[in-house]
BAFITI-775956 format. One record per residue (C-alpha): x, y, z. Coordinates in steps of 0.25 Angstrom, whole numbers, padded with zeros to 4 digits, always signed. Layout:
<atoms>
XYZ ...
</atoms>
This chain:
<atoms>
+0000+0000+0000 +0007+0013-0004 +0007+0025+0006 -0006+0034-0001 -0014+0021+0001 -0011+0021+0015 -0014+0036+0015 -0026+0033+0010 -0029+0023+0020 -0027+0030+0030 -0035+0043+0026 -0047+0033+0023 -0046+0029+0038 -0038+0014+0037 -0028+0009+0048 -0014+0017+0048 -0001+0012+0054 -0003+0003+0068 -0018+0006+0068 -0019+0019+0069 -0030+0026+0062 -0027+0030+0047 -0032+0043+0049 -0024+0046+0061 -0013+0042+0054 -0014+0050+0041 -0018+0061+0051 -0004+0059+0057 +0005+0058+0044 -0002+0071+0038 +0003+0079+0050 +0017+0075+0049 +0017+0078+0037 +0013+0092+0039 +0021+0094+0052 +0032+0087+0048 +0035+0095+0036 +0034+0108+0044 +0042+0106+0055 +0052+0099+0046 +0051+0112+0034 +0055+0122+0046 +0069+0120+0047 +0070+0120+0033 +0061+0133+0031 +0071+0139+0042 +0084+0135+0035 +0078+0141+0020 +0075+0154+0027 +0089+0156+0032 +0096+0150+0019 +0086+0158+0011 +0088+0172+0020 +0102+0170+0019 +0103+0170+0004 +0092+0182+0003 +0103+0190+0012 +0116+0186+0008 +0121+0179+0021 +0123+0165+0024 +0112+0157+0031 +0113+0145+0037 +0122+0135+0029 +0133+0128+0040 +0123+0118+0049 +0123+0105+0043 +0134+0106+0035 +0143+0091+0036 +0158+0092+0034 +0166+0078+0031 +0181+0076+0035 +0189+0066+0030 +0185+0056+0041 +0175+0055+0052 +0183+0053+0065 +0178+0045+0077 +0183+0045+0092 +0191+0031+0088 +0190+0028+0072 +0189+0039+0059 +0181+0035+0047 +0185+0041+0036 +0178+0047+0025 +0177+0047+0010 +0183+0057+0002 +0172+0062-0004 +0168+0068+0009 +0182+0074+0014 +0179+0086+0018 +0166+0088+0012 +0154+0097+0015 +0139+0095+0015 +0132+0106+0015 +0119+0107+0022 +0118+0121+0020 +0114+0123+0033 +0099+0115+0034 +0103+0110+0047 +0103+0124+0053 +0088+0123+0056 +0091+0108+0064 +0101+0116+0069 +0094+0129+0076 +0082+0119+0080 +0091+0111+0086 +0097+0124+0094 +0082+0129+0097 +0081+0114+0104 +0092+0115+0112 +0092+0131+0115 +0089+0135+0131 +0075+0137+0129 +0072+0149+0137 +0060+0154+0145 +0056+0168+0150 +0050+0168+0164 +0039+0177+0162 +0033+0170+0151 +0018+0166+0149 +0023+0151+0148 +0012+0143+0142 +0008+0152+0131 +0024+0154+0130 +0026+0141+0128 +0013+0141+0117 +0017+0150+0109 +0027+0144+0101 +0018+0133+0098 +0007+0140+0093 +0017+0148+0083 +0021+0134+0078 +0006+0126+0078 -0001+0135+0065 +0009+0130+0055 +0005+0114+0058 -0008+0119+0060 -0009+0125+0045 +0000+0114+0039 -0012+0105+0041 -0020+0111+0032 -0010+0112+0018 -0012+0104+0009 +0002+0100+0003 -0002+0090-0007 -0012+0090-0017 -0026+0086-0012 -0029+0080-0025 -0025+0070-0034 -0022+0074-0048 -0023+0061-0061 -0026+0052-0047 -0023+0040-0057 -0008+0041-0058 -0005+0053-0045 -0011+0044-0035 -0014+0054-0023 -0007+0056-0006 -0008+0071-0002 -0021+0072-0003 -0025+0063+0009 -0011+0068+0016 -0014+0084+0013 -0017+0092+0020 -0019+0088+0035 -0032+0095+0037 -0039+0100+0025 -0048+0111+0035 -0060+0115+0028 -0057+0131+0034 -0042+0128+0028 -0039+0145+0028 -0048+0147+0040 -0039+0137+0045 -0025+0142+0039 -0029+0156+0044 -0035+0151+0058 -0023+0143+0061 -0012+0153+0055 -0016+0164+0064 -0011+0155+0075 +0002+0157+0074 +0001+0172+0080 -0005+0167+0092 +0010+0159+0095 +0018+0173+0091 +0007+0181+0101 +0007+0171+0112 +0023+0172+0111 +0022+0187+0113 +0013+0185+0123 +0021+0174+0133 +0035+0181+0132 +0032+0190+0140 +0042+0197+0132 +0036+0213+0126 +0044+0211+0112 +0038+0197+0112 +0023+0202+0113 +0025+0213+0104 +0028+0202+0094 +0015+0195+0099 +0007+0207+0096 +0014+0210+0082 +0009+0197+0078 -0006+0197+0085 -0007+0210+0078 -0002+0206+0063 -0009+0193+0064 -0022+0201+0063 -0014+0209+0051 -0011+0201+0042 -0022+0188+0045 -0032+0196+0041 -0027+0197+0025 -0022+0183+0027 -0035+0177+0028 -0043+0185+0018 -0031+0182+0008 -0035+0166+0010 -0051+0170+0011 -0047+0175-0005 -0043+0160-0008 -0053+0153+0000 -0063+0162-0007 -0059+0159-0021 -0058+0145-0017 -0071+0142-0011 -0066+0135+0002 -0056+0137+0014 -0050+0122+0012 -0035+0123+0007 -0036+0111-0001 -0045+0117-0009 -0040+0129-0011 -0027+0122-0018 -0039+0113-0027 -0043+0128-0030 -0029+0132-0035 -0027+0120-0045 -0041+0126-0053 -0038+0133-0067 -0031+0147-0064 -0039+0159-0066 -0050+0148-0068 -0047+0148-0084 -0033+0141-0084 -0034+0129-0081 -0020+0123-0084 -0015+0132-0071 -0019+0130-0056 -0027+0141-0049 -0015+0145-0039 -0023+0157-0031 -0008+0164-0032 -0011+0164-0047 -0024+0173-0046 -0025+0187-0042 -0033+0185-0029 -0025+0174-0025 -0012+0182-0026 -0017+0193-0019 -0021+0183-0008 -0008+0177-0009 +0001+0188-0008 -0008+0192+0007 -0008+0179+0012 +0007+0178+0010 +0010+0192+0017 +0001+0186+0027 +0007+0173+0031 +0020+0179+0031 +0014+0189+0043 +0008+0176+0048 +0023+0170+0050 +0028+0182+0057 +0040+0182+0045 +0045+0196+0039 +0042+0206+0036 +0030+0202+0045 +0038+0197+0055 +0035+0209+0067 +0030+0199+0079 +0046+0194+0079 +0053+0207+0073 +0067+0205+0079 +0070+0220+0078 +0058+0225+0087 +0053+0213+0095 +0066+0204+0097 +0061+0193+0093 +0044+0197+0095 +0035+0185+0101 +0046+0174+0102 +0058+0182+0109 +0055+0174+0122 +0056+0160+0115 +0068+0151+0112 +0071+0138+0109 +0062+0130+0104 +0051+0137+0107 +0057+0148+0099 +0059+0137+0088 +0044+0133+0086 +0043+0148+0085 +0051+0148+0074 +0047+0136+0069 +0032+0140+0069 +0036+0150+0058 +0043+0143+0049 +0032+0133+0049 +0021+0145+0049 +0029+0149+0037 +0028+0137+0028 +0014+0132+0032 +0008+0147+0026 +0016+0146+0016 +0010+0131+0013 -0005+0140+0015 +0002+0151+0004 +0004+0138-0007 -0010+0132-0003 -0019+0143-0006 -0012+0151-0017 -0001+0141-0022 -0009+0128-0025 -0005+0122-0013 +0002+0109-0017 +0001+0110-0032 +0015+0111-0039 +0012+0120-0048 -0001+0127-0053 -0004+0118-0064 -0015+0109-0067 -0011+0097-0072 -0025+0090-0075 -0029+0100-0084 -0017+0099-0091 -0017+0086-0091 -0032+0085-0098 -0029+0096-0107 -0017+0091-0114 -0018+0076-0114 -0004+0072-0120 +0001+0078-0110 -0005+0070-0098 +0005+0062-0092 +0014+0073-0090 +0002+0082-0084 -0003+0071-0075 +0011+0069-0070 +0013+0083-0066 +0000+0082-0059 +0007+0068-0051 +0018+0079-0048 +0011+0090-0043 +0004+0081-0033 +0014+0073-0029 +0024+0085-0025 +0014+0094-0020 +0019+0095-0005 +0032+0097-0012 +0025+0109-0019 +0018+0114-0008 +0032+0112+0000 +0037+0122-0012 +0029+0132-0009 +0029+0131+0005 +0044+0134+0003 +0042+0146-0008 +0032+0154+0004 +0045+0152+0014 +0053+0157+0004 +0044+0168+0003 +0044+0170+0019 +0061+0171+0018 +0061+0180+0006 +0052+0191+0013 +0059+0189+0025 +0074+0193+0018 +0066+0203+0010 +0057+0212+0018 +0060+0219+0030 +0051+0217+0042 +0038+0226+0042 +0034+0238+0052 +0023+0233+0061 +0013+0243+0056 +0016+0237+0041 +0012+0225+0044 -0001+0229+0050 -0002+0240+0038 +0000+0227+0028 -0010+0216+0035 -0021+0227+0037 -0020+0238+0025 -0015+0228+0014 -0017+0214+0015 -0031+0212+0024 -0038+0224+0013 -0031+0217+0000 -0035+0204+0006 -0049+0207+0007 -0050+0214-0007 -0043+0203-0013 -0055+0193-0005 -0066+0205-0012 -0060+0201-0025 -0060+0185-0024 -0074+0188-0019 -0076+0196-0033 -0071+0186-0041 -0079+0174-0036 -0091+0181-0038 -0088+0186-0050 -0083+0174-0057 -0096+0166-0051 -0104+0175-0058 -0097+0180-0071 -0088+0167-0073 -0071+0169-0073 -0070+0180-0082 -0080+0188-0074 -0072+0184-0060 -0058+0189-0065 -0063+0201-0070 -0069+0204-0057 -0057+0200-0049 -0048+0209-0059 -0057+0221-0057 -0058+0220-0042 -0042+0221-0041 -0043+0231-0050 -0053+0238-0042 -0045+0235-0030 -0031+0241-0036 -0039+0254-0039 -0043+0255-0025 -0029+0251-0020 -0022+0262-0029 -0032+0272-0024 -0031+0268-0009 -0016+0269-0009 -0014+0282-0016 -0026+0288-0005 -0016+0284+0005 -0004+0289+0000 -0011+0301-0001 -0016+0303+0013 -0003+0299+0016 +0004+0310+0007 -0007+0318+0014 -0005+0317+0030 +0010+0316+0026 +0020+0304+0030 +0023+0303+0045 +0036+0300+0051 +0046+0298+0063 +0061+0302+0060 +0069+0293+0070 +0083+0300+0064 +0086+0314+0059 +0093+0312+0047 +0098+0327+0044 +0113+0327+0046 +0117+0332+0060 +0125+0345+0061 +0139+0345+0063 +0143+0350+0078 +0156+0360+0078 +0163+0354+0089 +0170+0368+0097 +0184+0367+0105 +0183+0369+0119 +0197+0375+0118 +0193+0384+0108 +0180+0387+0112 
</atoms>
């Protein structure tokens, strides 16, 4: 019996391994397989961000640990063995992926220190709720395909493996469950009994109201086009024709003009959401010392750490479900080509087999390319002022959110009525309409501005001092 027949079994309720229930079982493997390839992907993300940093600005990152030097023999206490010649001398290079093991294995072994004026449950709470959304969310991603493409010759695993839970509240849920992150920053704040700490509490209770707002009405603009809140079938709503006329190309929500307005928000979000820069004010080293976690160390610091790493690549697996086709390779639909060009067939049926067979590799891809993203903006941008960010998440993103929600809204009704020609016209002229508005809102603020005059603190005079004749006593 090969392993999707026992898969099968066990989803159909059959006996698993020393009589334990099959559900129970396939419960079990579809956890680990989530968890496990989190906690496993951390070190990893942490080594890419600092080789990556490194080659963004100029210096070297970490490229030592790990690294094995041979001699010419290996020499016990009594006896020496020696080695080939091929390996006198030699280097292998691990250009230095060990560091990660490395610091974690420091973290373990630091002198975990407590301050004694603490709040001492929720202190020790904290770091647990930073770290506990991440697995939470990873539940509900669906990293292999959910269907099978040409069943006859694919044959089919990851749709009874994928995802853990497929909520029928999916963004509800991812929304609900993300926002829990903020209470583990705040409570942190809270416990430390430290001022610099709880000012980094509040910093993050009051971006979270910020930037949340635009966040979910960007993914209400998705789940409105769609027709439903479930993830899974969200990604089935991105492998339709694109633009509803092409049908040789995926519907990628990136690809359309709602969706990409959606996405660009959702990802200034979730990068607020993490607490990385530019957004990254409830730690800013240079005004908080380190903001909610400056009390905490070892490995109470490291789930800290950890927790964002994690938090980083499970938004980013959000980011490539609802606007990247979740796991699909690339935005092509092979049945229809496979249908419309019958000579062809084999080669288009074995494409589809590729795509479904390497989609947690894709979706791993494109977990990977959003983590990218996250280190780029970090070597790029400088951190924001604290009133920038609340002047983004409440003047930009939450109004071009909600008129980018007006406009999905427009285009539904109008292509119900007057068909797809009739909805894409209505959706160009509401952007249209929306641009105008935009252009006249801004010049009537740069106006009022130019009006009431620019206001301004001068912390350095900078006219030239005047020269001071220095007299001789003697003379004088």
């Amino acid at each position: 019996m090969n392993v999707q027949a026992i898969v099968e079994g066990w989803a159909a309720g059959g006996a698993g391994p020393l009589g334990i229930p099959g559900p129970l079982v396939l419960a079990v493997t579809k956890v680990m397989l989530v968890v496990g390839a989190v906690l496993t992907l951390v070190p990893g993300l942490i080594w890419w961000e600092r080789r990556l940093l490194s080659w963004m600005q100029d210096r070297i990152g970490p490229n030592r640990t790990g690294t094995i030097t041979f001699g010419t023999k290996i020499a016990f206490r009594f006896f020496e063995i020696p080695l080939p010649k091929f390996l006198h001398n030699r280097k292998i290079r691990t250009f230095g992926l060990l560091q990660p093991i490395a610091d974690g294995v420091k973290l373990f072994f630091k002198e975990d220190i407590t301050p004694a004026t603490i709040d001492r449950k929720v202190y020790f709470i904290a770091p647990a709720l930073a770290l506990f959304p991440a697995f939470a969310l990873g539940g509900t991603l669906p990293w292999g395909a959910s269907h099978v493409p040409f069943s006859e010759i694919a044959g089919g695993l990851y749709h009874i493996l994928t995802p853990i839970a497929d909520v029928e509240i999916g963004i509800l849920y991812v929304l609900a469950i993300s926002s829990l992150g903020a209470y583990g920053v705040i409570l942190a704040g809270w416990a430390s009994n430290n001022k610099y700490s709880l000012m980094g509490g509040l910093r993050a209770s009051a971006q979270v109201i910020s930037y949340e707002l635009g966040m979910g009405v960007s993914l209400a603009c998705v789940a409105l086009a769609v027709g439903s809140l479930k993830m899974t079938e969200m990604v089935r709503a991105q492998e339709q024709p694109l633009w509803g006329g092409l049908p040789a190309v995926q519907n990628w929500f990136l690809f359309t003009p709602f969706g990409f307005v959606a996405a660009v928000i959702f990802l200034i979000c979730i990068i607020a959401e993490t607490n990385r820069a530019p957004f990254d004010l409830p730690e800013a080293e240079n005004e908080l010392i380190a903001g909610y976690h400056t009390e905490y160390s070892s490995m109470k610091f490291a789930v800290f750490f950890m927790g964002e790493y994690a938090a980083m690549f499970v938004l980013s697996g959000v980011f490539a479900t609802v606007f990247l086709g979740g796991p699909n390779l690339m935005p092509v639909n092979w049945a229809y080509l496979a249908d419309a060009y019958p000579a062809a067939r084999g080669a288009f049926e074995g494409m589809a087999w590729v795509n479904y067979w390497l989609g947690p590799l894709a979706f791993l891809a494109k977990c990977a390319a959003g983590i990218t993203f996250f280190i780029w903006l970090r070597a790029t941008l400088p951190r924001l002022r604290y009133d920038q960010l609340m002047t983004l998440g409440w003047k930009v993103l939450l109004p071009a959110a909600v008129a980018n929600f007006i406009v999905v809204g427009l285009w539904i009704v109008a292509t119900e009525v007057y068909g797809p020609l009739g909805g894409w016209a209505a959706m160009l002229g509401a952007f249209a309409v929306l641009g105008v508005l935009y252009m006249n809102f801004a010049a009537a603020t740069k106006a009022s501005v130019l009006a009431t005059g620019r206001r301004g603190v001068t912390m350095v005079d900078p006219s030239p001092r005047r020269s001071v004749k220095m007299v001789d006593p003697n003379k004088a």
